[in-house]
C-alpha positions, 0 to 999 in steps of 0.5 A: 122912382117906382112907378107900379102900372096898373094894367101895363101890358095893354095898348097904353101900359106897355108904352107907359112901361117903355117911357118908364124905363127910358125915363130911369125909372123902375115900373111895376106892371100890374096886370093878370099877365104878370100875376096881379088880379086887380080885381082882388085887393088881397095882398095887393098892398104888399106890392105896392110897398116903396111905389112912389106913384100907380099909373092906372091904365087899366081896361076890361075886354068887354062890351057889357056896360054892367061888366065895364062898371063892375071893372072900374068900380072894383080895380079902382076902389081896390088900388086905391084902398092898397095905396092908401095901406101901403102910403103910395102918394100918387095916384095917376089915372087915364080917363076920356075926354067927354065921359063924364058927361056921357055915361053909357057904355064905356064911357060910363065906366070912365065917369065912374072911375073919375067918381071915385078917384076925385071923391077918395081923399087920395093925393090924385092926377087925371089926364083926359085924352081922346081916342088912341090911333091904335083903336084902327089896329085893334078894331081890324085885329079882331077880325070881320063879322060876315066878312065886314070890318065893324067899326063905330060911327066916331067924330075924334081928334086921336092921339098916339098910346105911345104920346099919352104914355110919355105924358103919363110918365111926366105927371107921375113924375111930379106932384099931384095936381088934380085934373091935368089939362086935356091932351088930344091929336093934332087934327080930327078925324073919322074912326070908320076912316081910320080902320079902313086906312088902317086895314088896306095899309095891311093888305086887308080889302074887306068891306066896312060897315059903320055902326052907330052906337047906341046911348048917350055915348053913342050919340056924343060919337058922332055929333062931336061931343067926344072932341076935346075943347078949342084950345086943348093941347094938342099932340104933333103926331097925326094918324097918317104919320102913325099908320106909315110908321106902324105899318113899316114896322108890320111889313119889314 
């Protein structure tokens, strides 16, 4: 099978490109890396000729809640409108669990992107996960502000990019089935505790601060609201385990 990705080089398509192929698939990765503006649908059809699914994992690099929504609305419409023209039957899309029914931030950008999907009339699947344990790398790789890690105040139960992916793949694989049950990590943990491991398994000592956030989302952060439901799936592996085998790789 074709599978096009939908933003395939960032912490979750490079995965979902490796299980792809691991798999015997053919992936096409979709990304400003590879030549694709998904923000433009100009000739975006033509790529998608003979895709028997697109895989959207795509994500923007910003902050800006006006900038967030503006991206999903227009990636989203855009792949949506160049699969119906090039009679892809499967549209596969990644949201979070809790989105929404938080909508701020990026969480709004999600709810808005699980909006236009379940409203298109396409033949769609949406898996709903929690926070990926790569959120601990990427936070410490931005580097310090003042000499401090930043990192929100976040109740979460994550699960490895590498888990999602593979489970991206098996949907993509099958029918379309609507809304797949939610998939989480195995146990909860704290986001600021997770950087700050993440950080010392990485010889990096500077102070954390942890940072409430602001909003709805903000607020669903620390309270719990972002925890998947009792009885959700659940993946097998933890953060520590994720850590010692990230960090090995780091240090050899």
């Amino acid at each position: 099978m074709k599978f096009a990705i939908a933003g395939g080089t960032g912490a979750v398509g490079r995965h979902v490109a490796a299980a792809a192929q691991r798999a015997g698939h053919t992936p096409l990765v979709l990304s400003r890396g590879s030549g694709f503006d998904l923000m433009n649908v100009d000739g975006l059809a033509d790529h998608l000729t003979g895709v028997d699914a697109v895989i959207d994992v795509s994500s923007p690099s910003t902050l800006s809640t006006k900038k967030i929504l503006a991206f999903f609305g227009t990636v989203t419409g855009n792949l949506l409108t160049a699969e119906r023209d090039a009679g892809v039957p499967h549209h596969v899309a990644l949201s979070i669990i809790g989105a929404a029914a938080h909508r701020s931030g990026y969480y709004a950008g999600k709810a808005l992107q699980e909006d236009l999907v379940t409203a298109s009339g396409s033949t769609w699947s949406m898996l709903r996960t929690t926070q990926f344990h790569e959120f601990s790398q990427q936070t410490v790789n931005r580097g310090t502000l003042a000499g401090l890690l930043i990192s929100p105040k976040m109740r979460t139960q994550p699960i490895a990019a590498a888990d999602v992916a593979a489970e991206l793949v098996r949907i993509a694989e099958g029918l379309p089935r609507d809304l797949e049950p939610d998939l989480a990590g195995p146990r909860e943990e704290y986001i600021p505790d997770m950087v700050r491991k993440y950080a010392r398994a990485v010889g990096k000592n500077n102070p954390l601060l942890a940072v409430p956030m602001p909003g709805a989302a903000g607020k669903a952060m620390r309270n719990g609201g972002l925890l998947p439901d009792p009885g959700s799936r659940t993946s097998s592996q933890t953060f520590d385990e994720w850590l010692t085998t990230t960090t090995e790789g780091i240090k050899s």
